[in-house]
Residue, then its C-alpha position, 0 to 999 in steps of 0.5 A: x163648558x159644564x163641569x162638575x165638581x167631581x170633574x173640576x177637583x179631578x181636573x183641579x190634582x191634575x193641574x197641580x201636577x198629578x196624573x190619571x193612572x189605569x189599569x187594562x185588562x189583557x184586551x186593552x180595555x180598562x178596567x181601572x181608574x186611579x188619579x194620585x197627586x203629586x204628593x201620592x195621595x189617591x183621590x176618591x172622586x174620580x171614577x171611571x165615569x168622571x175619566x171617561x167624561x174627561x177623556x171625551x171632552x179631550x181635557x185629559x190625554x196620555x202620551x206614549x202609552x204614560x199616565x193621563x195629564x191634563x192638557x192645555x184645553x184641561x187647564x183652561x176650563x179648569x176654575x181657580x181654587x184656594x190652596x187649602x195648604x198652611 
């Protein structure tokens, strides 16, 4: 499966525990994408196109109406990646 960077740094925070909040409007359409990690930190690559492409490739999911997580399928395309922390 082709997946870009934005996408894989996206599915990357995730795995390593964060989550995808939004924001809906009073109709139930969202209006806005967040994707914080798990130390809080807010990540800038992930907009809305790059959710929206997640969401249909099924590598994200909510459950009872809570944050976006990654899901089994998410973490199987997602690649290694060094741990940049000391």
């Amino acid at each position: 499966m082709n997946i870009s960077k934005a996408e894989q740094r996206t599915l990357h925070v995730l795995a390593r525990g964060g989550a995808i909040l939004v924001e809906k409007n009073e109709a139930g359409k969202i209006i806005e994408v967040n994707c914080v990690s798990r130390e809080g930190w807010t990540l800038a690559d992930c907009s809305f196109g790059v959710f929206r492409r997640l969401r249909k490739r099924r590598l994200v999911a909510s459950s009872g109406g809570g944050p976006y997580r990654i899901t089994l399928l998410g973490r199987r395309s997602v690649r290694a990646q060094m741990d940049n922390r000391a």
